[in-house]
N, CA, C and O of each residue as an XYZ file, in Angstrom:
336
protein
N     -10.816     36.112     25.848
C     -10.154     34.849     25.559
C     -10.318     33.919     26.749
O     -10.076     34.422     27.846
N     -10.748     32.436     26.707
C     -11.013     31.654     27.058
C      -9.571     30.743     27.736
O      -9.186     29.874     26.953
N      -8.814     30.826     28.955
C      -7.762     30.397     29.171
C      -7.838     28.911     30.183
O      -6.865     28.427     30.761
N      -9.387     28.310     30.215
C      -9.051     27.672     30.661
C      -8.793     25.950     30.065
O      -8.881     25.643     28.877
N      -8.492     25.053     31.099
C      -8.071     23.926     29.830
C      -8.991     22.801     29.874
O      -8.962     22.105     30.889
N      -9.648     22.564     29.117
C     -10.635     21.260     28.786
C     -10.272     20.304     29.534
O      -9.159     19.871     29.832
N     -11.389     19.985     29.836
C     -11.266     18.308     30.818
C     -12.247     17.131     29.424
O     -13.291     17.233     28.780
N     -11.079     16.064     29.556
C     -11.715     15.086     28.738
C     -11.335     14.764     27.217
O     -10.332     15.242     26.686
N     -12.079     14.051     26.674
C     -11.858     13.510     25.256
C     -12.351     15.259     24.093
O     -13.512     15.515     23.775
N     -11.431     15.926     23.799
C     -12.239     17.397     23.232
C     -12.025     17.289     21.683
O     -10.911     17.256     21.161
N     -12.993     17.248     21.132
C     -12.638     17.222     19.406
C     -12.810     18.646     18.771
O     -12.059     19.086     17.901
N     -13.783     19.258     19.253
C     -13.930     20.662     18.791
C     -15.412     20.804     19.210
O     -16.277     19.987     19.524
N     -15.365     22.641     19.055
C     -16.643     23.285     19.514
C     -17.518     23.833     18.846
O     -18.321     24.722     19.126
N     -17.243     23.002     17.525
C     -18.256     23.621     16.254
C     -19.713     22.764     16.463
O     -20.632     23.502     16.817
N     -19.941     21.864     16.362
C     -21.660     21.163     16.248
C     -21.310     20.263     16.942
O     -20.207     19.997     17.418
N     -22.452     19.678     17.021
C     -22.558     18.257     17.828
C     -22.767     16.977     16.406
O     -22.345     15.823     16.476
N     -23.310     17.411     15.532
C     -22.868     16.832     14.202
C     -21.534     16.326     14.000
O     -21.256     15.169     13.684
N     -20.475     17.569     14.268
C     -19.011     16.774     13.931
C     -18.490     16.403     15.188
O     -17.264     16.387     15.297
N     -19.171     16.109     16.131
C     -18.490     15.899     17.658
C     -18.725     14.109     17.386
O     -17.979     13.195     17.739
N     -20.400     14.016     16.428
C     -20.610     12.693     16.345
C     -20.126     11.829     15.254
O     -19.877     10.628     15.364
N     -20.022     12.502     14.259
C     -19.094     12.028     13.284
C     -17.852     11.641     13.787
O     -17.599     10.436     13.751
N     -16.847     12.570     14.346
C     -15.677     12.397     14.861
C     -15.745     10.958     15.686
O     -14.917     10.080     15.445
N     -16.779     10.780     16.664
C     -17.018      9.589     17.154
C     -16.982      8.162     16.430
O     -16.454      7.089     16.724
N     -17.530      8.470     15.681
C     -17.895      7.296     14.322
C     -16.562      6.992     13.850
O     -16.010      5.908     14.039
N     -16.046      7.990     13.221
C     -14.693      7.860     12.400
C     -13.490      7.145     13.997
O     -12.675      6.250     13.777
N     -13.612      7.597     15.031
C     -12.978      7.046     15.424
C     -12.510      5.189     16.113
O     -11.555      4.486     16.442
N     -14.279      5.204     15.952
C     -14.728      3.666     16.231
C     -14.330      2.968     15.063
O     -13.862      1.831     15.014
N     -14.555      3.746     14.131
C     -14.355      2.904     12.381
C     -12.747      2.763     12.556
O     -12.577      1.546     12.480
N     -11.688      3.268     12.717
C     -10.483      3.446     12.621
C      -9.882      2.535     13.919
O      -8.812      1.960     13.720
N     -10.565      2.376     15.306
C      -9.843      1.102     16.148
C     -10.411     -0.133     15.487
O      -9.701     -1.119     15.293
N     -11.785     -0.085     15.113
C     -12.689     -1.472     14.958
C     -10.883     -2.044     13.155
O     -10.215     -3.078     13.188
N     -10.768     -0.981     12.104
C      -9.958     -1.877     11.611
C      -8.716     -1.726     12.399
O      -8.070     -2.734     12.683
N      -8.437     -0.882     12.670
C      -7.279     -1.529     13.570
C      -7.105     -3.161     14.480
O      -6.082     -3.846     14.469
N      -8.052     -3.407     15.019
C      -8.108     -4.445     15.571
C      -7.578     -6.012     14.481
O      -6.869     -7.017     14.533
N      -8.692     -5.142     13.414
C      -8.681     -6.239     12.016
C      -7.158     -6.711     11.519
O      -6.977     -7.695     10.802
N      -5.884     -5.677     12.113
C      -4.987     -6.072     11.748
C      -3.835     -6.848     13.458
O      -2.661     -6.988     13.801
N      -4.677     -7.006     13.766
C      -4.056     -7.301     14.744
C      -4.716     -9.022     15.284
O      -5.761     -9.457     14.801
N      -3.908     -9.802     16.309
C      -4.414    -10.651     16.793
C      -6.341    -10.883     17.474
O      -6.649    -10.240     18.477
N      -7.060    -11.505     17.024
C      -7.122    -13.005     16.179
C      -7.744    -12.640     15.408
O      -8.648    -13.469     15.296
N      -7.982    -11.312     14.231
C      -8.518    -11.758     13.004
C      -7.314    -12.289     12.147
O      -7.198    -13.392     11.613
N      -6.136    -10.841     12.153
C      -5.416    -10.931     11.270
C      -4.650    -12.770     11.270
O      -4.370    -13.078     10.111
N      -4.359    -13.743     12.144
C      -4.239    -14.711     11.874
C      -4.821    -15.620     10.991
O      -4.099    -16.485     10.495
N      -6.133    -15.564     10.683
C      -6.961    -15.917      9.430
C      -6.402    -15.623      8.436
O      -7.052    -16.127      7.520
N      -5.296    -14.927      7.924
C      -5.212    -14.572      6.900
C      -3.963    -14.166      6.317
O      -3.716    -13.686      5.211
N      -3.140    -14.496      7.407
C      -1.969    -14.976      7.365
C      -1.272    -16.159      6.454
O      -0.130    -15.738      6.264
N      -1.381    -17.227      5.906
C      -1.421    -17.868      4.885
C      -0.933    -17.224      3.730
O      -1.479    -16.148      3.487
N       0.026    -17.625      2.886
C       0.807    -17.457      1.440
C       0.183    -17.878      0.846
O      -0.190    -17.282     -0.164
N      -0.215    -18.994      1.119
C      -0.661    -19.812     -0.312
C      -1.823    -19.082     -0.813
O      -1.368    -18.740     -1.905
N      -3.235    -18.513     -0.766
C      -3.936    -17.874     -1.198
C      -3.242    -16.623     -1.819
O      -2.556    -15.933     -1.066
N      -3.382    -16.223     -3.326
C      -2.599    -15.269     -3.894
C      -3.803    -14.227     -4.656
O      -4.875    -14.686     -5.052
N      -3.497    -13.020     -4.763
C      -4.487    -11.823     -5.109
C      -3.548    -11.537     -5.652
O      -2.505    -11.251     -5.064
N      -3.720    -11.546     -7.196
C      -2.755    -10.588     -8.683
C      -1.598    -11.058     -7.647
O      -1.181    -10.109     -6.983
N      -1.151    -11.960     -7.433
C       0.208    -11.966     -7.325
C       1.052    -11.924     -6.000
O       2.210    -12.307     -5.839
N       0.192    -11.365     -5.094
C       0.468    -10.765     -3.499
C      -0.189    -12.283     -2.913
O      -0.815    -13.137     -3.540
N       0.207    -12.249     -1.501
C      -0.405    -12.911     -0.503
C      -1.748    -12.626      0.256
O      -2.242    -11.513      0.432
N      -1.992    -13.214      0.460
C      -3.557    -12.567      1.204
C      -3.315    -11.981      2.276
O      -4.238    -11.230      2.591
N      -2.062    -12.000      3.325
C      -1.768    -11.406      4.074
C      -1.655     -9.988      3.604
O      -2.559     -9.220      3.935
N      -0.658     -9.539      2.870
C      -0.770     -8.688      2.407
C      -1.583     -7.409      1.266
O      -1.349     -6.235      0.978
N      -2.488     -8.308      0.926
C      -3.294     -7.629      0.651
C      -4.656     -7.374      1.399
O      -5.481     -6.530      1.050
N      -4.774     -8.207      2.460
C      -5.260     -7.477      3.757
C      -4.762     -6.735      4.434
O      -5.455     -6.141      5.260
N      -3.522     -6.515      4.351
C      -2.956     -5.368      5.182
C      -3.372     -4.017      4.346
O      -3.698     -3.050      5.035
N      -3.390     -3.852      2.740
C      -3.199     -2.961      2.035
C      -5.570     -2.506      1.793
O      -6.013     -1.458      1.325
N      -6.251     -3.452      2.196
C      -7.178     -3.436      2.080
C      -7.958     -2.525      2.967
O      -8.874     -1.742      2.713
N      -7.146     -2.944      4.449
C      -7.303     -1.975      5.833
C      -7.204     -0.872      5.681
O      -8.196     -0.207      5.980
N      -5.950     -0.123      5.138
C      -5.326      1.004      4.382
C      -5.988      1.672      3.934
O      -6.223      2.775      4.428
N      -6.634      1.164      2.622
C      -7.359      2.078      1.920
C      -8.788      1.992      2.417
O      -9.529      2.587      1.635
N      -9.421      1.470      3.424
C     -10.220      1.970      3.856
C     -10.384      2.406      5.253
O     -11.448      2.413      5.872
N      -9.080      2.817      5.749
C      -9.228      3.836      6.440
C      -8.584      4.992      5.753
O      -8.618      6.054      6.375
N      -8.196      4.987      4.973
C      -7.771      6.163      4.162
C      -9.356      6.914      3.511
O      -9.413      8.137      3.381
N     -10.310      6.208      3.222
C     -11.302      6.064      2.603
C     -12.420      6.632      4.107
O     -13.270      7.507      3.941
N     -12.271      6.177      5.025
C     -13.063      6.729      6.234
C     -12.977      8.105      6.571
O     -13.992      8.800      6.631
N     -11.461      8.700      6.872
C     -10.751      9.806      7.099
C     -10.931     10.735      5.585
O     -11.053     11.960      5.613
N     -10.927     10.190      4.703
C     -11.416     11.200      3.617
C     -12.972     11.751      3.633
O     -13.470     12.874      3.556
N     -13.412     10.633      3.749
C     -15.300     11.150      3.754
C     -15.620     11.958      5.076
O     -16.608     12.692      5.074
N     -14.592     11.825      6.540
C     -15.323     12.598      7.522
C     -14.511     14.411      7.075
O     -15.072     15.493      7.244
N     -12.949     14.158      6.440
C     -12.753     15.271      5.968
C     -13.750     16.173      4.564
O     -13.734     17.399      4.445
N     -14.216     15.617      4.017
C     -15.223     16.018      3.145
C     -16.264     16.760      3.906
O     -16.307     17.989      3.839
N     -17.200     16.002      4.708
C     -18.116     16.645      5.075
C     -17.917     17.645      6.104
O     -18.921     18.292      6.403
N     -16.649     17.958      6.817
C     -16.256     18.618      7.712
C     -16.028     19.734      6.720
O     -16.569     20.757      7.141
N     -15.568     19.875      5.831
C     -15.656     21.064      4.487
C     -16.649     21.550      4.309
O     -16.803     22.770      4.363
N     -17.804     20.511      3.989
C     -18.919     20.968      3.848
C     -19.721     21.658      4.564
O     -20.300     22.682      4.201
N     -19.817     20.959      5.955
C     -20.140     21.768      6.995
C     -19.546     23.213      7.334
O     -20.326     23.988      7.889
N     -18.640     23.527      7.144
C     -17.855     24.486      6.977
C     -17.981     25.860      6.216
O     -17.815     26.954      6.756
N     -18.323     25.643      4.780
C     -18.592     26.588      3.903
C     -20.427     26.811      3.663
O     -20.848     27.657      2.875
């Protein structure tokens, strides 16, 4: 058994495949993060533009959502795959 403790950013010690994926997914997940934050999300801030009913604010907030929900699903997929 291996007791000593990692130095650095450590995602796991399976491939360098999911070391780079993991990378990706994590750039994908600040890059929208940012999207909800100061100065995109001010663009879009505005009521008056309406989607089925919502604000555009808010359905940019809910847009972010599901695609990082949508990012984190596909790197969990292939991390399965890789797997079995």
């Amino acid at each position: 058994m291996n007791n000593e403790i990692p130095k650095g950013l450590v995602f796991s010690t399976k491939s360098p495949q999911r070391k780079k994926r993991a990378l990706v997914l994590i750039t994908v997940l600040c890059i929208l993060q940012v999207c909800l934050i100061w100065p995109i999300y001010p663009l879009f801030a505005s009521p008056t533009p309406q989607i089925l009913g919502f604000p555009l604010s808010f359905v940019w907030v809910i847009l972010i959502l599901v695609l990082a929900f949508i990012s984190v699903f596909k790197f969990f997929r292939k991390d399965i795959v890789e797997e079995s």
